[in-house]
C-alpha positions in Angstrom: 89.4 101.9 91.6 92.9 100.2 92.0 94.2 98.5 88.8 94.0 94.9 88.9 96.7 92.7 90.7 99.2 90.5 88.2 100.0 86.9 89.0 101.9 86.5 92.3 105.0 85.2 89.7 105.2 89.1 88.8 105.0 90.0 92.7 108.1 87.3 93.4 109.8 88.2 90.3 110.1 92.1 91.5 110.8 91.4 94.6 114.0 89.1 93.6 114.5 91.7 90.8 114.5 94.7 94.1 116.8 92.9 96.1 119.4 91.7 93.3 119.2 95.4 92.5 119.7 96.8 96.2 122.5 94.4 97.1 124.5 96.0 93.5 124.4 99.1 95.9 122.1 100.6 92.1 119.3 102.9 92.4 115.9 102.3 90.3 116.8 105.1 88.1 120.4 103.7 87.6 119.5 100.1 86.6 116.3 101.9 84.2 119.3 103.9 82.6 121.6 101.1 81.7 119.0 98.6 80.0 118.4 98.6 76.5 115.8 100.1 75.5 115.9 102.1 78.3 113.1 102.1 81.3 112.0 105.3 84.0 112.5 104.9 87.5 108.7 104.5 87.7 108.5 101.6 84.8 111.4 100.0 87.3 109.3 100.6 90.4 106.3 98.9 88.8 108.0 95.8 88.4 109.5 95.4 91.2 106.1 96.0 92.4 104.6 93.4 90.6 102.6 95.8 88.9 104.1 95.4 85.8 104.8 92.4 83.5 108.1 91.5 81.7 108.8 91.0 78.0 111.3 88.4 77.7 113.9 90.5 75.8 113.8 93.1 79.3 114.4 89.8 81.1 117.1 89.1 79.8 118.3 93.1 79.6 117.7 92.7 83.6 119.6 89.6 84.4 122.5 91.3 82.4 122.8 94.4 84.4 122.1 92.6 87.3 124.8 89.6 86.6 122.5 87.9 87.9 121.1 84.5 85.2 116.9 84.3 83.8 116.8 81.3 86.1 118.1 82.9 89.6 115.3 85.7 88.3 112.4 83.3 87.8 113.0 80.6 89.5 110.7 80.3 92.4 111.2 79.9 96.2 110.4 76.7 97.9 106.6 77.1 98.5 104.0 74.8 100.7 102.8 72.1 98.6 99.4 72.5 97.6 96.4 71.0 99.5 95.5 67.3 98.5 92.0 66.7 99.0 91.0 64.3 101.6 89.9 61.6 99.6 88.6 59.7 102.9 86.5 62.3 104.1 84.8 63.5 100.6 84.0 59.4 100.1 82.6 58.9 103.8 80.3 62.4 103.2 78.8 61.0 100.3 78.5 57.2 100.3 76.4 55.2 102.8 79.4 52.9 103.6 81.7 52.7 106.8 85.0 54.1 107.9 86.3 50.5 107.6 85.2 50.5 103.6 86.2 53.9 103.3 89.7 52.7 104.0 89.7 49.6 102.8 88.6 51.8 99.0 91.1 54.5 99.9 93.9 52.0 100.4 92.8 50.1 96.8 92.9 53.4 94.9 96.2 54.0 96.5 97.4 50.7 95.0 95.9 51.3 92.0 97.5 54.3 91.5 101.1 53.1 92.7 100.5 50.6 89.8 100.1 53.4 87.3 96.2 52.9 87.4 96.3 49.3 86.2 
């Protein structure tokens, strides 16, 4: 049985820590050798793999060798904003009341919250 998957954060986090790596022209065993304490190729593969988490002290051991800074490391790429729920549509599924008054509600909770809920 496969181990469990880590947080994507650990998947994007190795793959920004494999290409900073790659483009420094180092191998995994060279960039394991030259951190402090030291890490095996495999420990490097597994976080670039996401399979692996990061103390904070390697992150900052990593960003080092990599002259590379924590924030270009863990700072995330622009990513689809999340789904808002269609307020409309769950109101019109579950109150006897017309699209009219649906939008006519949905426009005064709009207000409301433009208002800071007031």
């Amino acid at each position: 049985m496969p181990p469990p998957k880590l947080e994507p954060f650990y998947e994007d986090l190795g793959r920004r820590i494999e290409d900073l790596r790659r483009s420094r022209g180092m191998t995994q065993e060279q960039l394991g050798k030259k951190l402090v304490p030291t890490l095996t190729r495999a420990s490097v593969s597994n976080i670039e793999t996401g399979k692996q988490r990061i103390l904070a002290h390697m992150l900052v051991e990593i960003a080092a060798v990599l002259e590379t800074t924590i924030d270009e490391l863990v700072t995330t790429k622009q990513r689809a904003a999340p789904a808002v729920p269609d307020i409309g549509a769950e109101l019109a599924a579950k109150l006897p009341i017309s699209a009219a008054e649906v939008r006519k509600l949905t426009s005064k909770l709009a207000a409301s919250g433009r208002r800071g809920g007031s």
